[in-house]
N, C-alpha and C positions, 0 to 999 in steps of 0.2 A: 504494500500500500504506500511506506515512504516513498516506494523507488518512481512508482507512477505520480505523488504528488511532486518531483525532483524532476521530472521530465519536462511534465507537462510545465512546470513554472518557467524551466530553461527555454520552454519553445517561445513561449509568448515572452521573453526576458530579454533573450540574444537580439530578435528582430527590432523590438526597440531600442535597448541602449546601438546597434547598427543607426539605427531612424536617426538617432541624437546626436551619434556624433558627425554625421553624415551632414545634421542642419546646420549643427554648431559651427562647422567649416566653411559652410557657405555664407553665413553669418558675419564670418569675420572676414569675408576678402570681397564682399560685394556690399561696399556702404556704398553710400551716393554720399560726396564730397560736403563735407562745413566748413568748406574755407573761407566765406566771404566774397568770395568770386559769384560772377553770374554762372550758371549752367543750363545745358543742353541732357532731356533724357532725352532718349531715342529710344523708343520701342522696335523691335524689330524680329525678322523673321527670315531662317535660312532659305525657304521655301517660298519665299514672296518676289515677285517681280520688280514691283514698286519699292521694296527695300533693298533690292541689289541696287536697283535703280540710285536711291538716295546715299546707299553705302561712298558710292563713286564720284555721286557730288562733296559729301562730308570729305574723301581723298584728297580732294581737288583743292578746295575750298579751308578748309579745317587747320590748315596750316600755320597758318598766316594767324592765328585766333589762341595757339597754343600757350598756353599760361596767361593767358587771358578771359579763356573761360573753360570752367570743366564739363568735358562729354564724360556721361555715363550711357553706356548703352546697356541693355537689358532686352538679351531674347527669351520670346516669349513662350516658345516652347521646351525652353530650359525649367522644368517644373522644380519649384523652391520655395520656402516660404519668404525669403527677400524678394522676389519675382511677384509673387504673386500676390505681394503687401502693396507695390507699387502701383501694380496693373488692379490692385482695386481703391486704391486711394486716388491714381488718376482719371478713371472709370475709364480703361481703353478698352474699346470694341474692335478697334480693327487694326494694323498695322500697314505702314509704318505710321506710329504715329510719334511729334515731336513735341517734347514740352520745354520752353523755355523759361526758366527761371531769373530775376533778378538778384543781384548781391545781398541783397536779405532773402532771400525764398522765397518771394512767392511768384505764383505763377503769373507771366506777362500775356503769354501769348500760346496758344495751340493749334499744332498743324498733322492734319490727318490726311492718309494720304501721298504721292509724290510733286513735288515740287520744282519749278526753274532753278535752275543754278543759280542765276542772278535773285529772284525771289529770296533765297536761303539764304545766300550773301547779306542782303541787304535786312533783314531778321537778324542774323549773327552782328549787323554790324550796329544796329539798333539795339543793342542787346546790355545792358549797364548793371 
């Protein structure tokens, strides 16, 4: 009877402490930046057209911006509870979608969807 109550506990014991420390790790290497800087989320998707699309503008474009404002990207089919804190506190429904923050946080501006190169430029360049 011990051996079965020793089992059974290990079954249901192992898979979460795995759960835990599996979140724990994600936890700590996926914050979104307090620096005081403005930021850019980018929601995004390996799978999306529109997000390869904009990946290659952010290339292009995102250079010129660095240590000037912080990109955090966050894909969305990456399942996490940091992932999925974001993508419900931003209410995203669809991808790519970008949120722009000012140097205090809050949100300025939201862009769903793919965008002009110069459109995004000129967003990033408004961006304080």
């Amino acid at each position: 009877m011990k051996k079965n109550a020793i089992i059974i506990t290990l079954i249901f014991a192992i898979p979460l402490f795995a759960y835990m420390l599996l979140t724990a790790s994600n936890k700590s290497t996926a914050q979104t930046a307090q620096t005081g800087k403005p930021q850019v989320i980018k929601f995004t998707s390996a799978m999306c057209l529109d997000c390869q699309t904009m990946n290659n503008i952010f290339k292009e474009i995102f250079p010129k911006y660095e240590g000037k404002i912080v990109l955090t990207e966050i894909q969305v089919q990456d399942k996490n509870s940091f992932n999925d804190e974001q993508i419900k506190k931003y209410n995203v429904t669809l991808v790519p979608t970008i949120i722009l923050l000012n140097s205090a946080g809050q949100q300025v501006k939201r862009i769903e969807g793919a965008v002009s190169e110069e459109e995004m430029d000129n967003c990033l360049k408004g961006l304080n």
